[in-house]
C-alpha positions as a printed NumPy array, in Angstrom:
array([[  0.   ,   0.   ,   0.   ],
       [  1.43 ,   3.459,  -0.434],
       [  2.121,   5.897,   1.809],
       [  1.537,   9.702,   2.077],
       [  3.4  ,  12.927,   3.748],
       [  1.714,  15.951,   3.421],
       [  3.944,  18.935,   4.198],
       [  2.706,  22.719,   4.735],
       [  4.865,  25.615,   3.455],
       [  6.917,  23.547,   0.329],
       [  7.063,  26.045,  -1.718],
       [ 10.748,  26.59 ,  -0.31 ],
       [ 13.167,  26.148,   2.366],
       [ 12.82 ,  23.398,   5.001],
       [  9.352,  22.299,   3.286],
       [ 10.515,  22.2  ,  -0.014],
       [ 13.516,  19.627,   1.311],
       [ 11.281,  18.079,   3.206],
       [  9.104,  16.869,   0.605],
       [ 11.993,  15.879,  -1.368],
       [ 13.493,  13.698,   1.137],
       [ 10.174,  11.961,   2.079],
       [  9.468,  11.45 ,  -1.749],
       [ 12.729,   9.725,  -1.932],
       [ 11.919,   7.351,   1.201],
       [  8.997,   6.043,  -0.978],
       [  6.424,   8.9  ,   0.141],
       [  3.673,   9.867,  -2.212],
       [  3.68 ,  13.893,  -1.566],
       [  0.356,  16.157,  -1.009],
       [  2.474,  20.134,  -0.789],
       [  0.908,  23.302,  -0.015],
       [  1.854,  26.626,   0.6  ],
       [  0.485,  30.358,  -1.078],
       [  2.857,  30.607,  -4.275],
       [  1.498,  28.347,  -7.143],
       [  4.246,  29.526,  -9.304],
       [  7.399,  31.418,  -9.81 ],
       [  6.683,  35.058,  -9.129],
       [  3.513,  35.592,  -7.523],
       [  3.243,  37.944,  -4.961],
       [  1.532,  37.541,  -1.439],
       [  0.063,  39.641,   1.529],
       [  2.328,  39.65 ,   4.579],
       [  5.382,  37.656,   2.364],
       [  8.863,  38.072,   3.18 ],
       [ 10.591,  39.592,  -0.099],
       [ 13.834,  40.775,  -1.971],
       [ 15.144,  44.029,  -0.811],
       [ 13.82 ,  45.839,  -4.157],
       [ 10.441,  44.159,  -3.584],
       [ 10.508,  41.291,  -5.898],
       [  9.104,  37.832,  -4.277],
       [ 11.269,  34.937,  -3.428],
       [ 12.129,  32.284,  -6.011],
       [ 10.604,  29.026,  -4.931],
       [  6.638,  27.891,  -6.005],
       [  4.756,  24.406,  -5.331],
       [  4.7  ,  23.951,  -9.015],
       [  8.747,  23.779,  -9.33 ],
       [  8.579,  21.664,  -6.24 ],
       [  5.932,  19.214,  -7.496],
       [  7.94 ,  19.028, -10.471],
       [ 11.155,  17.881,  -8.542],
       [  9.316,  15.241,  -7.045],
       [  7.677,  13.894,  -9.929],
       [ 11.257,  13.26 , -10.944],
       [ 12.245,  11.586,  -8.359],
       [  9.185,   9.043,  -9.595],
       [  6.644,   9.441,  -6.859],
       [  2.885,  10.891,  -7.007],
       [  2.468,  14.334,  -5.893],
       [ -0.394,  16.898,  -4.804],
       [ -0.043,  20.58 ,  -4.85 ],
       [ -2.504,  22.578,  -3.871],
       [ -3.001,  26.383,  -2.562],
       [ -3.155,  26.903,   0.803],
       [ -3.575,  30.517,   2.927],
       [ -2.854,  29.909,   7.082],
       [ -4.087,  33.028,   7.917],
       [ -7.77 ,  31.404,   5.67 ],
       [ -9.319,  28.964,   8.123],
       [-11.707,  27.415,   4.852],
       [ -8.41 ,  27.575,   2.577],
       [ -6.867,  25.452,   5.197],
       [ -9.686,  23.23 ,   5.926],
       [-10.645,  22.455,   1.96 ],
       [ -6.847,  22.011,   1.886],
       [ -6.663,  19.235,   4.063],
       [-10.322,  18.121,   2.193],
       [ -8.85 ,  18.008,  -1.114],
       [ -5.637,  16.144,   0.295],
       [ -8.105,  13.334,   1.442],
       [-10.253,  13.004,  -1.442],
       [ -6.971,  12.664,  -3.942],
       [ -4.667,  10.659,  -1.616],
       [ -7.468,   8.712,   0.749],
       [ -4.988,   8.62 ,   3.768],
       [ -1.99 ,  10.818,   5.053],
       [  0.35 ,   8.861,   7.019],
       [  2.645,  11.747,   7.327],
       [  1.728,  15.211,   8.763],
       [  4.268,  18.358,   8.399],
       [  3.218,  21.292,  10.022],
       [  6.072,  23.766,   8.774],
       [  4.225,  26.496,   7.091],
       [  3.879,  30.033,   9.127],
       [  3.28 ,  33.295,   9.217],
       [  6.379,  35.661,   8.343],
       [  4.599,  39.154,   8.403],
       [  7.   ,  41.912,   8.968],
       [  4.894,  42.819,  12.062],
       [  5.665,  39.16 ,  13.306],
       [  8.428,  40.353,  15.631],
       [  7.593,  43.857,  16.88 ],
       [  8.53 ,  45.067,  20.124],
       [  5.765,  44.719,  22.672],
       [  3.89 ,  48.465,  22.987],
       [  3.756,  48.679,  18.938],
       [  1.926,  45.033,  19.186],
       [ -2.04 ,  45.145,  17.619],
       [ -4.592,  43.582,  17.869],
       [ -4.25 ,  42.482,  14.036],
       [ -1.061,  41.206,  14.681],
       [ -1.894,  38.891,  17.091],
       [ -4.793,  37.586,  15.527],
       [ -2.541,  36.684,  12.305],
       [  0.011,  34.848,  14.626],
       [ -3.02 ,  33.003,  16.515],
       [ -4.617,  31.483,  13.478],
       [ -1.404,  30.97 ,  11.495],
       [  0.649,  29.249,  14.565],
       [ -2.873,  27.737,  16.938],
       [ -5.506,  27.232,  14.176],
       [ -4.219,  26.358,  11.156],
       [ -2.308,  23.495,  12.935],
       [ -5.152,  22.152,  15.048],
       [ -7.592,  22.295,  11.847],
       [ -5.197,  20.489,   9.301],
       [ -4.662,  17.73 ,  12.429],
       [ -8.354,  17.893,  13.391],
       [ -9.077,  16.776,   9.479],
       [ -6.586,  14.095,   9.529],
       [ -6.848,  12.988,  12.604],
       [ -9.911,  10.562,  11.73 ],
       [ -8.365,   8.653,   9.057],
       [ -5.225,   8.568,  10.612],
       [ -7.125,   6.51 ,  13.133],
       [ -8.988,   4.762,  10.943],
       [ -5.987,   3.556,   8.852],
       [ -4.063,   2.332,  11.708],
       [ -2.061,   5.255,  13.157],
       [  0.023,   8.029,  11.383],
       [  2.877,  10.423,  12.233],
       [  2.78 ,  14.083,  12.917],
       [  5.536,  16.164,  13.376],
       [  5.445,  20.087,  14.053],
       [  8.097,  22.404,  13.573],
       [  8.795,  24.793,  16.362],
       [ 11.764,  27.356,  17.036],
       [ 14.02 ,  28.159,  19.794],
       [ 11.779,  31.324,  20.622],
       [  9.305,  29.295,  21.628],
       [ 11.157,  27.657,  23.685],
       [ 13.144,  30.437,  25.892],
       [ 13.326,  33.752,  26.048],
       [ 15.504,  36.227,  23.964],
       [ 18.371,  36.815,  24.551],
       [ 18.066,  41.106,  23.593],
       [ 15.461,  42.963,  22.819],
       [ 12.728,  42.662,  19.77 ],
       [ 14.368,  44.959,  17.221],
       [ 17.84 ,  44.346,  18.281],
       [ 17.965,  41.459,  16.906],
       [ 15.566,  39.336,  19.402],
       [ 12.506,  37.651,  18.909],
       [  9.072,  39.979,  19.976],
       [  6.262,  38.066,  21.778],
       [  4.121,  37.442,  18.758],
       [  6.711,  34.906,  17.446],
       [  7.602,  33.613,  20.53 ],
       [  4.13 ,  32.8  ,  21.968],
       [  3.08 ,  31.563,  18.298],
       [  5.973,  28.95 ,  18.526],
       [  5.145,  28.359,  21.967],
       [  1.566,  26.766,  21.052],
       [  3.437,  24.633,  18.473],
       [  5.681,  23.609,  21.086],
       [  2.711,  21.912,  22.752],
       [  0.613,  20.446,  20.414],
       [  2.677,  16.791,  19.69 ],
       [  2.81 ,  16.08 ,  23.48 ],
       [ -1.078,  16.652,  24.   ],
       [ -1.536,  14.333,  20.697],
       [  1.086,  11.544,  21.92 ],
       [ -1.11 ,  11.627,  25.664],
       [ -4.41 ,  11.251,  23.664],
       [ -3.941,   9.36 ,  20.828],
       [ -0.521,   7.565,  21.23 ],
       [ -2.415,   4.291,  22.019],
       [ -3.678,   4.291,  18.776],
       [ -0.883,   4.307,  16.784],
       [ -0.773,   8.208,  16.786],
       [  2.847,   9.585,  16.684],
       [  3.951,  13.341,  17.107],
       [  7.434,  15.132,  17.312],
       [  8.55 ,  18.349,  18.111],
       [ 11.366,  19.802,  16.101],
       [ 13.697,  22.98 ,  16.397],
       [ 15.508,  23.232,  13.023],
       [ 17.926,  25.957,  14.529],
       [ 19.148,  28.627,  12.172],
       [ 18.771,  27.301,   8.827],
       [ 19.721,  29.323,   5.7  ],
       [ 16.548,  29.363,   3.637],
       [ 15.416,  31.695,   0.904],
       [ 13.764,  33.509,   3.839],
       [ 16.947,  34.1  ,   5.792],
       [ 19.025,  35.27 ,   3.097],
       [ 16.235,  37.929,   2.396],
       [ 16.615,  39.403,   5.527],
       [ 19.905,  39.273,   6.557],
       [ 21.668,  39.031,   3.199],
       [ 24.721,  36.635,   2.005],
       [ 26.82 ,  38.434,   4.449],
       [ 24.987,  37.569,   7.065],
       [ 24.322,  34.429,   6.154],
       [ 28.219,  34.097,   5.705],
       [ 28.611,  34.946,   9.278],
       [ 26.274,  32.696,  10.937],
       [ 27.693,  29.863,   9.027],
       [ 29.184,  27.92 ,  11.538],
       [ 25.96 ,  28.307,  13.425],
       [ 23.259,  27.452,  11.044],
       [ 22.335,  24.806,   8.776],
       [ 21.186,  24.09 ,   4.656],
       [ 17.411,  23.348,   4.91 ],
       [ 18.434,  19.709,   3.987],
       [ 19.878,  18.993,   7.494],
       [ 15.873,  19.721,   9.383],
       [ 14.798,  17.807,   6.685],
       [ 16.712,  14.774,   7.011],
       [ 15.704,  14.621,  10.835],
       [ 12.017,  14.558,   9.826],
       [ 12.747,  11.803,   7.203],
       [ 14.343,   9.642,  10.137],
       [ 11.715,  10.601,  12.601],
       [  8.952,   9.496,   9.906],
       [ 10.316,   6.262,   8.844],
       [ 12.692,   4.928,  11.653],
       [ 10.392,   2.675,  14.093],
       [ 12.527,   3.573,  17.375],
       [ 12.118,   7.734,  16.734],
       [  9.168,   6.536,  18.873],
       [ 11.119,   7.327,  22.366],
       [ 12.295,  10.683,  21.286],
       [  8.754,  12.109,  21.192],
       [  7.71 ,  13.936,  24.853],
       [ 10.471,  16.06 ,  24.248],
       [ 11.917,  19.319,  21.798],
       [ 14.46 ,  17.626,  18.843],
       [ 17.476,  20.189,  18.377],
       [ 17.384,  19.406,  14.826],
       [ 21.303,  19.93 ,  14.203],
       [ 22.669,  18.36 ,  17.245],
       [ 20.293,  15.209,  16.939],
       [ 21.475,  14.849,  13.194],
       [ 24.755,  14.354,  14.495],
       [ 23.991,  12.216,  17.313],
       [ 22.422,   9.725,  15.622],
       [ 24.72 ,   9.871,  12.394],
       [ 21.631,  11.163,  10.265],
       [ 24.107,  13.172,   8.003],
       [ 27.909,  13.831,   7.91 ],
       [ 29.19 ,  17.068,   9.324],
       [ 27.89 ,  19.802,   7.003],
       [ 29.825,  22.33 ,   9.054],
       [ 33.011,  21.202,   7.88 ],
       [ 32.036,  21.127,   4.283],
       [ 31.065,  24.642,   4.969],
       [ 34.482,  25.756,   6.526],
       [ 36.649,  23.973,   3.529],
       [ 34.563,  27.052,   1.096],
       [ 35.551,  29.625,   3.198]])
């Protein structure tokens, strides 16, 4: 019988790679994310400095995957649209007929995400409660049945540090504001309430901090300098997404659930990948 990951945000970055890497463990692929194809512009979208959008679409993913020989899905999907996301997860069931792989890795990335407290709205926080509470509960809500039905399924949400501690300076000098952080907080939480309700049932759900990785994203807002400086700190997007591979298809991932995965460490620790670091100091 074949199996199927669906993955949220794969237009680019972790997503993208993510899909990839679960294609090539056998995975049939269901993507979504707001960009169809190459160019389109978005509401609330991180961009180029001159305004242009990032490169990166579900179409150009779908495409690589198709290569790789596997079945693929693409459709459109808006977090901040609780009906997009629900007739998302709708039309994911009605072309697939199962999902035995759940990605929650899409999110918001307004440029309001990480104001400093007293310049926080109301709007604000409403975009960062249904992109980072709803959209996740609704997509896992919709699955949840069938995944139940079918036997059991895994889920596996990806957090960030900032929802995990607290910054280290202050929003705007170069820390996290509370939007982001209390956003990633409620993703933080979700796999241990699903493990404690459903884990008898052949539910399983991971929490995983990818760490700084250098996506399209990144590189738009701190520029290849930056990105040159935090090399020895961050990661390609294909490091997160080999953890999520291993998490989704290795039977004993089972005991590392309960608990935040440091994606970069963990890849190392359990010999997921070689050291990109060093790879990354020989082309400096």
């Amino acid at each position: 019988m074949k199996k199927v990951a669906f993955i949220t945000g794969a237009s680019r970055g972790i997503g993208r790679e993510t899909a990839l890497a679960l294609a090539r463990a056998g995975y049939d692929v269901a993507i979504s994310a707001r960009t169809m194809e190459e160019g389109e512009t978005h509401a609330h979208a991180i961009a180029h400095a001159d305004g242009s959008p990032l490169a990166g679409s579900l179409a150009s993913t779908a495409s690589a995957i198709r290569a790789l020989g596997r079945e693929v899905f693409a459709v459109r999907m808006d977090l901040l649209d609780e009906q997009s996301v629900r007739s998302a997860a709708a039309q994911v069931l009605e072309y697939f007929g199962r999902v035995d792989v759940l990605v929650n890795n899409a999110i918001y990335q307004g440029k309001d995400l990480n104001l400093p407290f007293m310049s926080l709205g109301h709007e604000t926080l409403q975009r960062v409660f249904q992109g980072y509470v709803m959209a996740p509960v609704a997509l896992t809500q919709a699955f949840l049945p069938t995944m139940l039905g079918q036997g059991g399924a895994t889920i596996i949400n990806v957090t960030s540090g900032a929802g995990e501690s607290d910054p280290p300076v202050a929003a705007g000098k170069g820390g996290w504001g509370y939007a982001y952080g209390a956003g990633k907080a409620a993703v933080s939480r979700l796999s241990g309430v699903l493990v404690a309700e459903f884990g008898d049932q052949g539910i399983r759900a991971f929490t995983i901090n990818p760490g700084v990785v250098t996506t399209e994203a990144l590189r738009a807002t701190i520029g290849d300098k930056g990105v040159i400086a935090l090399r020895n700190g961050s990661a390609p997007p294909e490091i997160p997404a080999a953890v999520i591979r291993w998490l989704a298809t290795t039977p004993e991932a089972a005991r590392f659930q309960r608990r935040t995965i440091q994606a970069q460490s963990f890849a190392l620790e359990q010999g997921i990948v070689s050291d990109w670091r060093v790879a990354a100091a020989e082309q400096s």
